[in-house]
N, C-alpha and C positions, 0 to 999 in steps of 0.2 A: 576423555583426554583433550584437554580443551586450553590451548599456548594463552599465553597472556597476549596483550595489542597493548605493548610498547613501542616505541621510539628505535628503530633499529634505522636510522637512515643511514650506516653505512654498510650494511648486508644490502639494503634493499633495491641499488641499484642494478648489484649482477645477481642475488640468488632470489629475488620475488617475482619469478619469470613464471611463465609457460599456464599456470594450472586457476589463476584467480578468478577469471570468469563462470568457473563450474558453477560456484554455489548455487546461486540461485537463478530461475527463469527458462526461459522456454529450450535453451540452449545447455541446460546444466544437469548433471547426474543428479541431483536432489530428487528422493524419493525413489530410485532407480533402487531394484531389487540383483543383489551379485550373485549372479548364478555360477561365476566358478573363480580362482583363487590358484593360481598356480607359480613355482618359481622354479627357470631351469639355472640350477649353480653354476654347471660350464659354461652356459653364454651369459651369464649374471644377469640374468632378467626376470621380472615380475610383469605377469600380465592378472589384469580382475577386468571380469567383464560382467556387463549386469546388464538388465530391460526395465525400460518404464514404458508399464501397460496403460499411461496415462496419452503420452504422447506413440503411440508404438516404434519405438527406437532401440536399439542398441547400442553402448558404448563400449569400448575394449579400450582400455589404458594400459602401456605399456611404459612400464622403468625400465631404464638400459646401464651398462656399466654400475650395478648395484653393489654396494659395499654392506650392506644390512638391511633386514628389516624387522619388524615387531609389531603381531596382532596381539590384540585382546577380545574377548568376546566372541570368539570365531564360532560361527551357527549356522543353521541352516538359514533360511527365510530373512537375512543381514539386507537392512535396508539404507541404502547411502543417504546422508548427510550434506556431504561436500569432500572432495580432494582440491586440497590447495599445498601448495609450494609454499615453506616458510623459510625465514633467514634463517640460517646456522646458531647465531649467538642466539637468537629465540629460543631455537630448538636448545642448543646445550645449559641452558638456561633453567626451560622448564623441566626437563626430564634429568639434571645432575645427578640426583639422589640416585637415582636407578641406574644413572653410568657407571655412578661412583659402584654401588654395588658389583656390578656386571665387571668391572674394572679384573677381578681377580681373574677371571675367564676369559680373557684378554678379548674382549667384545663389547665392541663393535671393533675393535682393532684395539694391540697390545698400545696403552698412552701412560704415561704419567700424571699429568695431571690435566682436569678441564681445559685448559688454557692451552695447552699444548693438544688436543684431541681437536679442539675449535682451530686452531691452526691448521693444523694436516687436512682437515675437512677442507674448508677454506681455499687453500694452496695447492688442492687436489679438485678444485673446484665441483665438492660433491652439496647435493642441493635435501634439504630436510621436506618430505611431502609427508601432507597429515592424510591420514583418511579417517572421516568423523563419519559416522550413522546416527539414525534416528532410534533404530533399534540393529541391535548386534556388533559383527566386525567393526574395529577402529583399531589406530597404532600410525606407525610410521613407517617410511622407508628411506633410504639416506643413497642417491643412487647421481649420475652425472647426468644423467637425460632423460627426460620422460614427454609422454605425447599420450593423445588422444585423440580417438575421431566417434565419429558418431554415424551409426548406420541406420536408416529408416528401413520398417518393415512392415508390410502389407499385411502379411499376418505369420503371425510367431503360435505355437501352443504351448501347452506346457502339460504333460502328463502326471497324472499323479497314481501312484500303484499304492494296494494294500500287501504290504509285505504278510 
């Protein structure tokens, strides 16, 4: 699931915040394995946390005030990519066909039409995050705030059992 890189310079000054340095470098989830995936509805939050055994670090990203989200590929062993923060008209953009769809189910919220769902987002200042892998989990999440930190770790394991 991969946005197109148009021309949005009028999203880009309030919704292209917070997540664009991840992709790549010494500083970035790239290659980070997500070790868990969780969302709690009544505080509308999504947290994914993952480890790179390259650098040994942890990161935990947390979305806040989340209005929806949508994986694909959900697996064990999901290896990040990049989370990055994209503009709204990108976002409603690339994925129409599938809102249009989802449209009957009144999800991501009951709209009439793109232009109108792009508004509300917008005016409700909710922000489109991609999460791309190399292998596994990808999708989005449409949420008003999200953050990241990054934990170093001296040493992490990882067990593995034979069931």
């Amino acid at each position: 699931m991969v946005w197109g890189r148009g021309d949005d310079s009028g999203d880009r000054g309030r919704l292209w915040a917070g997540l664009r340095f991840l992709r790549k470098g010494k500083n970035g989830v790239h290659d980070s394995l997500i070790q868990s995936c969780s969302v709690d509805f009544e505080k509308k939050q999504l947290t994914i946390k993952a480890y790179d055994s390259k650098n040994q670090c942890s990161y935990t990203f947390l979305a806040q005030d989340v209005l929806a989200h949508h994986f694909d590929h959900v697996r064990l062993h999901s290896v990040l990519l990049s989370i990055e923060a994209q503009p709204i008209r990108r976002f409603v953009r690339a994925q129409a066909d599938w809102l249009l769809a989802e449209r009957a189910y009144d999800w991501p919220i009951p709209f009439d039409s793109l232009d109108g769902l792009e508004e509300y987002l917008l005016a409700n200042q909710y922000q489109a995050i991609e999460i791309t892998s190399s292998y596994g989990l990808c999708g989005w999440i449409l949420a008003k705030k999200h953050t990241i930190w990054k934990e170093s770790t001296s040493t992490v394991s990882f067990r593995m059992e034979e069931m």
